[in-house]
VMD Tcl script that builds the backbone (N, CA, C; Angstrom):
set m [mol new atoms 264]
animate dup $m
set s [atomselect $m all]
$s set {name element resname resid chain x y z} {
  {N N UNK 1 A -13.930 -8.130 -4.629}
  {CA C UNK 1 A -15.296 -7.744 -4.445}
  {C C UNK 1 A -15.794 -7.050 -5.732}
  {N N UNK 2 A -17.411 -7.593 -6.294}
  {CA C UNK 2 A -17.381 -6.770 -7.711}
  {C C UNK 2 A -18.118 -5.256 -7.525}
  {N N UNK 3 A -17.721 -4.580 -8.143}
  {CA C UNK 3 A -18.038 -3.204 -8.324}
  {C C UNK 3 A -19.229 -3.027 -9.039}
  {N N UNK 4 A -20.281 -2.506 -8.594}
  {CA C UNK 4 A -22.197 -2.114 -8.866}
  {C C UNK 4 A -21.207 -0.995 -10.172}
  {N N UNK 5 A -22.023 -1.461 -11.420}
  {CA C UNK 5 A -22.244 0.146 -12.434}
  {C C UNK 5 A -23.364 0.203 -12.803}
  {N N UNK 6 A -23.689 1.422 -13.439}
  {CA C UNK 6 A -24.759 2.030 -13.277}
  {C C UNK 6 A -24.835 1.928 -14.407}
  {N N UNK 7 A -26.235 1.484 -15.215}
  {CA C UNK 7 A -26.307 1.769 -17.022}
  {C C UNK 7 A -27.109 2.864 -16.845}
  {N N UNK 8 A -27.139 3.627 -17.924}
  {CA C UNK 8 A -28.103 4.669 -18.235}
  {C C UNK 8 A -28.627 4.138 -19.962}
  {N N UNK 9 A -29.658 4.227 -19.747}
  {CA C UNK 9 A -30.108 4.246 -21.218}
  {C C UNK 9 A -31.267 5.803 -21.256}
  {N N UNK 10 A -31.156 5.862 -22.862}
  {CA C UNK 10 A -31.979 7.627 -22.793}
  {C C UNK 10 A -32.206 7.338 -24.114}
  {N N UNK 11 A -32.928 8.118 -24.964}
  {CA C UNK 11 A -33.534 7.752 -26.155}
  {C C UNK 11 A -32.932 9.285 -26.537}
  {N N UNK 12 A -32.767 9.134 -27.947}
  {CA C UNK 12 A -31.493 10.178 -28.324}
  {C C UNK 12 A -33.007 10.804 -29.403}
  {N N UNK 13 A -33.678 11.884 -29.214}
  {CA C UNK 13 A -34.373 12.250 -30.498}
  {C C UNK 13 A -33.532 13.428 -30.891}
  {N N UNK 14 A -33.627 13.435 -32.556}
  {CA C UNK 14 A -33.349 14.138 -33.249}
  {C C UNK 14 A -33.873 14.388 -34.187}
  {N N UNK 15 A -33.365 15.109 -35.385}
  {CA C UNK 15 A -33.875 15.406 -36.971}
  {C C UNK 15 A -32.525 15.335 -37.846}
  {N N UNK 16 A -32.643 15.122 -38.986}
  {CA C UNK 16 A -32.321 15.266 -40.243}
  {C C UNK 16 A -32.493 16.553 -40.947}
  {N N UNK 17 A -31.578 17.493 -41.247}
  {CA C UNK 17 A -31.337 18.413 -42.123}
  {C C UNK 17 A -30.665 18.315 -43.512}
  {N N UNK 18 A -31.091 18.692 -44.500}
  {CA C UNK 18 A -30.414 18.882 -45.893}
  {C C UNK 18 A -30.093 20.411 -46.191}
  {N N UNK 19 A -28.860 20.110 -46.574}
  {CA C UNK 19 A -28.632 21.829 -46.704}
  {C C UNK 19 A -28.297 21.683 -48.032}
  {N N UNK 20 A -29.534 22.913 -48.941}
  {CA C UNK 20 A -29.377 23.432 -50.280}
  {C C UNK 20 A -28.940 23.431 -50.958}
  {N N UNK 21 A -27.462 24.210 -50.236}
  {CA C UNK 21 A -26.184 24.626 -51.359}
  {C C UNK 21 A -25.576 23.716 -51.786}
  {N N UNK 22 A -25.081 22.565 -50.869}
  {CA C UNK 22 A -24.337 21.166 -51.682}
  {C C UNK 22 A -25.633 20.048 -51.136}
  {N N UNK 23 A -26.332 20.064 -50.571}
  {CA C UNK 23 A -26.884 18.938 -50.251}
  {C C UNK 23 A -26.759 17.909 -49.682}
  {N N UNK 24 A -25.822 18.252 -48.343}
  {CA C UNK 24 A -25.318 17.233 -47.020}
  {C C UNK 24 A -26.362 17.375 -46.339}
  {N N UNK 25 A -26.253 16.225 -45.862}
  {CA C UNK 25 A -27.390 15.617 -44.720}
  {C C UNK 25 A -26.301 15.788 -43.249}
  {N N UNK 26 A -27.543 16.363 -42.348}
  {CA C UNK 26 A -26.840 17.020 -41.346}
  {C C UNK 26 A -27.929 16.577 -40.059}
  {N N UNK 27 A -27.242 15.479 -39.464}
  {CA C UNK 27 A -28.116 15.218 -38.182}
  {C C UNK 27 A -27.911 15.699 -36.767}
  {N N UNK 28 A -28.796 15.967 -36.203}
  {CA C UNK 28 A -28.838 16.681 -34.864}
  {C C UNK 28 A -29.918 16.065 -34.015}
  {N N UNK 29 A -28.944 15.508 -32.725}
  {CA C UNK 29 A -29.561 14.622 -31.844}
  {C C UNK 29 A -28.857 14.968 -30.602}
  {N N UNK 30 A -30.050 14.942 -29.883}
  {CA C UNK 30 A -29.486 15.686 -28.173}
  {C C UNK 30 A -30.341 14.642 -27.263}
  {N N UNK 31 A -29.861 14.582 -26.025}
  {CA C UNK 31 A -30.934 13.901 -24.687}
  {C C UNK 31 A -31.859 14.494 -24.183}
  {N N UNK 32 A -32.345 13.784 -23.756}
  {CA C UNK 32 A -33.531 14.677 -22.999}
  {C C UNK 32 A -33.314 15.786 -22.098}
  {N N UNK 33 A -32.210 15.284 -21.079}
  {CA C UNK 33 A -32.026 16.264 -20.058}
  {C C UNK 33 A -31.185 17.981 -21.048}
  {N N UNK 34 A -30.340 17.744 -21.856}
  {CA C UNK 34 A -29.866 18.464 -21.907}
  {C C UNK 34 A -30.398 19.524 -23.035}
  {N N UNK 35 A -31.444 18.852 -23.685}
  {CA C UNK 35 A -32.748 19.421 -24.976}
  {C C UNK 35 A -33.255 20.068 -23.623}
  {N N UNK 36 A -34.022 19.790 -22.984}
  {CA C UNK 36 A -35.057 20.573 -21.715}
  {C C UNK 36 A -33.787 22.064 -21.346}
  {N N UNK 37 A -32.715 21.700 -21.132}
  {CA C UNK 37 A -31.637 22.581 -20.965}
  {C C UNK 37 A -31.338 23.795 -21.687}
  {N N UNK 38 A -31.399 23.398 -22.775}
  {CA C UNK 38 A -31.085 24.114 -24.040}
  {C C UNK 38 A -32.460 24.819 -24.484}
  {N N UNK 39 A -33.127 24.440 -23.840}
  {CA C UNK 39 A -34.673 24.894 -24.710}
  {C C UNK 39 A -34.786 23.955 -26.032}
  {N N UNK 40 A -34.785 23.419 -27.091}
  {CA C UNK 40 A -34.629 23.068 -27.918}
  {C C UNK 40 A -35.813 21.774 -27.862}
  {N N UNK 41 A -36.951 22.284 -28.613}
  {CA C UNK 41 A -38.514 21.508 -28.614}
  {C C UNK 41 A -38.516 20.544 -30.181}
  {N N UNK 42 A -37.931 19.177 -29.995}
  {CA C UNK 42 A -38.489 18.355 -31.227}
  {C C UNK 42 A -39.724 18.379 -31.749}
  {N N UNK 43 A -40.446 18.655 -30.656}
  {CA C UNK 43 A -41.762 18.179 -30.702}
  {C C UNK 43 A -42.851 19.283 -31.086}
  {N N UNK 44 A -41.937 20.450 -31.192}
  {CA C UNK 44 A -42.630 21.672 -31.917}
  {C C UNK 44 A -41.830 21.227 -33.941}
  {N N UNK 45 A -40.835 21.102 -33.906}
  {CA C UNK 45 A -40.671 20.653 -35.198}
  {C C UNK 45 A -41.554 19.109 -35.986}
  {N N UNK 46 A -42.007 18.189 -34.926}
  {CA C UNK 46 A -42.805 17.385 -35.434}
  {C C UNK 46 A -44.040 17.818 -35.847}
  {N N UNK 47 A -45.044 18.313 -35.239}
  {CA C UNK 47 A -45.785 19.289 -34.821}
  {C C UNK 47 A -45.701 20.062 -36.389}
  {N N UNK 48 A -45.256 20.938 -36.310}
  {CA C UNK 48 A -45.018 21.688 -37.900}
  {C C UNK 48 A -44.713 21.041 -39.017}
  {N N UNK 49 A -44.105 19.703 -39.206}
  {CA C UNK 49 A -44.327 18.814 -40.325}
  {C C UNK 49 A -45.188 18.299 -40.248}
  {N N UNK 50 A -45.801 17.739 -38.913}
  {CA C UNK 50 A -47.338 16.897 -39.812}
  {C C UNK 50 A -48.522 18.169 -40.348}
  {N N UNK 51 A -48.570 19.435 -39.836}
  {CA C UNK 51 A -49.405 20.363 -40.217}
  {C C UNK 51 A -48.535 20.702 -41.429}
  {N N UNK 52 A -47.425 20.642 -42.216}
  {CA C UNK 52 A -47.356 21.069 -43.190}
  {C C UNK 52 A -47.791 19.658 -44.194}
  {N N UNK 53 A -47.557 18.500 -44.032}
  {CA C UNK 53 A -48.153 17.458 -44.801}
  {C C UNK 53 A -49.494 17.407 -44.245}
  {N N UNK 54 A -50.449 17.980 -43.683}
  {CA C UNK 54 A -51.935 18.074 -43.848}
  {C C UNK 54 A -52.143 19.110 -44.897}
  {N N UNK 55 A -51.002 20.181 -44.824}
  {CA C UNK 55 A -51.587 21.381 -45.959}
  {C C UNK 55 A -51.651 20.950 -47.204}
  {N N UNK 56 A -50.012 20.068 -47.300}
  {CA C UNK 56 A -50.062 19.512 -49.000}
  {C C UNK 56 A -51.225 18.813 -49.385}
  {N N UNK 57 A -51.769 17.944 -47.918}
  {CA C UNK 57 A -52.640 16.962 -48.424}
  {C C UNK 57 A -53.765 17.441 -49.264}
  {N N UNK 58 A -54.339 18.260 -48.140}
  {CA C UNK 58 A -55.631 19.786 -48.738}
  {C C UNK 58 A -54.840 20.642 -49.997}
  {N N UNK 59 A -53.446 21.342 -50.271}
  {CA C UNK 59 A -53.519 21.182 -52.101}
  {C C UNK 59 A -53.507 20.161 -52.638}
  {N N UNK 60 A -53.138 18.975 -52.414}
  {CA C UNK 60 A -53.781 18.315 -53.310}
  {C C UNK 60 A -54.700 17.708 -53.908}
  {N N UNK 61 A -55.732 17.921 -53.096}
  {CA C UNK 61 A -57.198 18.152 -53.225}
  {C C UNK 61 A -57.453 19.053 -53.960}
  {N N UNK 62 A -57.553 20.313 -53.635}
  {CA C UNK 62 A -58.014 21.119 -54.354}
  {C C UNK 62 A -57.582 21.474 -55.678}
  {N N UNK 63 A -56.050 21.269 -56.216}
  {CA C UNK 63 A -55.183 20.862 -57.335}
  {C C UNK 63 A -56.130 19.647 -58.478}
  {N N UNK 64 A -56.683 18.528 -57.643}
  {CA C UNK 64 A -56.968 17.965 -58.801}
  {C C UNK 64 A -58.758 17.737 -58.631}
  {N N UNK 65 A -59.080 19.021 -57.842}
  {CA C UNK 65 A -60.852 19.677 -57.717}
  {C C UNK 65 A -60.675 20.143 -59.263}
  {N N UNK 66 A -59.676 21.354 -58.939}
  {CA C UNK 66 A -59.790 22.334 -60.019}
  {C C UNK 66 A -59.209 21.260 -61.691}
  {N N UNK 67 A -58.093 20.449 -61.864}
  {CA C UNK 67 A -58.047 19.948 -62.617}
  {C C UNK 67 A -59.399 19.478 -63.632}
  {N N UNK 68 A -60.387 18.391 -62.307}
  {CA C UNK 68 A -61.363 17.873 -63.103}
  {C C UNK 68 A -62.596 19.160 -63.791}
  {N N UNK 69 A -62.711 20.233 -62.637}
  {CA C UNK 69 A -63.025 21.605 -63.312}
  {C C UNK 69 A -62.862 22.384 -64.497}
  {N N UNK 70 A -61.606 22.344 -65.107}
  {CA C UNK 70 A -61.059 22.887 -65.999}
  {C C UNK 70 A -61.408 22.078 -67.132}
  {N N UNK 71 A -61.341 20.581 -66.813}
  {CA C UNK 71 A -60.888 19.638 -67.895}
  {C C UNK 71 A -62.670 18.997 -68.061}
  {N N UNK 72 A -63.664 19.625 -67.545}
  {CA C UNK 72 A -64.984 19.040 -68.454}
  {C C UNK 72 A -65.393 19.665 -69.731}
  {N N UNK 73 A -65.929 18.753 -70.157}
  {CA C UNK 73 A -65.965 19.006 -71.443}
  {C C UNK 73 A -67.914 19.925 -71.265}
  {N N UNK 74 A -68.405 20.312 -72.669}
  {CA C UNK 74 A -69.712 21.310 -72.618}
  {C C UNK 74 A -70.377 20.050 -71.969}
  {N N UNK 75 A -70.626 19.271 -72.406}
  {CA C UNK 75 A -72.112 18.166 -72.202}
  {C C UNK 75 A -71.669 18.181 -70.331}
  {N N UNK 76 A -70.622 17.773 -69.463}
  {CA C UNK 76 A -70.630 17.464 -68.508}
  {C C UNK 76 A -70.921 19.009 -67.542}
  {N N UNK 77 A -70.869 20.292 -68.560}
  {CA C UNK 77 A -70.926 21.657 -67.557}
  {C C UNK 77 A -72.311 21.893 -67.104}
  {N N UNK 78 A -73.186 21.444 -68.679}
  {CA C UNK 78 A -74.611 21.850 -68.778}
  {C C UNK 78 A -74.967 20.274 -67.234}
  {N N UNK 79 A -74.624 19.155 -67.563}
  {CA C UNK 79 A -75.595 18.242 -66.812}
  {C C UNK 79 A -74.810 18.941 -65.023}
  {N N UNK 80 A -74.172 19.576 -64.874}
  {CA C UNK 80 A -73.873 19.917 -63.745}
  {C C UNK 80 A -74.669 21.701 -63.476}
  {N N UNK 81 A -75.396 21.924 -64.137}
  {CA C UNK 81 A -76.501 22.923 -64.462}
  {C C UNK 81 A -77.566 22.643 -63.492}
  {N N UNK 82 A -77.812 21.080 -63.612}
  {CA C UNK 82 A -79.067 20.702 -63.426}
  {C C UNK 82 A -78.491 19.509 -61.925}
  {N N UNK 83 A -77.062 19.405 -61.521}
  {CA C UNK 83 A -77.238 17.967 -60.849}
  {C C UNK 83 A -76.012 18.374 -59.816}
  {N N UNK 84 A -75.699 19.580 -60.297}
  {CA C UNK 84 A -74.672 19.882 -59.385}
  {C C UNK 84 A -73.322 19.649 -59.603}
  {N N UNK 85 A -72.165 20.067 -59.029}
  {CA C UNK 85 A -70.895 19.343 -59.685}
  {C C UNK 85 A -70.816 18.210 -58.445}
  {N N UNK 86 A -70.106 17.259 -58.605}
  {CA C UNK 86 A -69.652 16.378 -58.004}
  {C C UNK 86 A -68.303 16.041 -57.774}
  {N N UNK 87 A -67.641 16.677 -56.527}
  {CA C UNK 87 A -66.419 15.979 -56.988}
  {C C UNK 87 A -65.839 15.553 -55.937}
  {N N UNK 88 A -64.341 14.447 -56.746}
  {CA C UNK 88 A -63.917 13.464 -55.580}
  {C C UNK 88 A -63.182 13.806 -54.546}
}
mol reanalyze $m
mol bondsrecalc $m
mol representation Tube
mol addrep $m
């Protein structure tokens, strides 16, 4: 007589760590049930990388605001006297 098994499938999220001192890559991946267990929120660490790549995005804006700022020459300061600065 054949014997019923049971599959489980679960989606394993984790992250990727680099550590400093030698520079091993260090992965950490848990299940769902036992992340909810542990307390342990991926989704607060996703969460804080895309708001830290929105911040870079905004310096780097303002990085190459101030670049084109720095880098006009007299004729383009005076016509921005009269026309405003413009920038990209």
């Amino acid at each position: 007589m054949p014997v019923e098994q049971e599959i489980v499938k679960d989606i394993i999220r984790g992250r990727r760590f680099r550590r400093p001192r030698d520079g091993t890559d260090v992965c950490i991946g848990i299940a769902s049930d036992p992340s909810d267990l542990l307390g342990l929120q991926y989704e607060a660490w996703d969460n804080m990388e895309s708001e830290w790549n929105r911040q870079r995005g905004l310096t780097n804006m303002v990085e190459r605001d101030r670049r084109q700022l720095l880098g006009a020459n007299l004729w383009t300061r005076i016509k921005w006297v009269f026309t405003g600065v413009i920038l990209c």
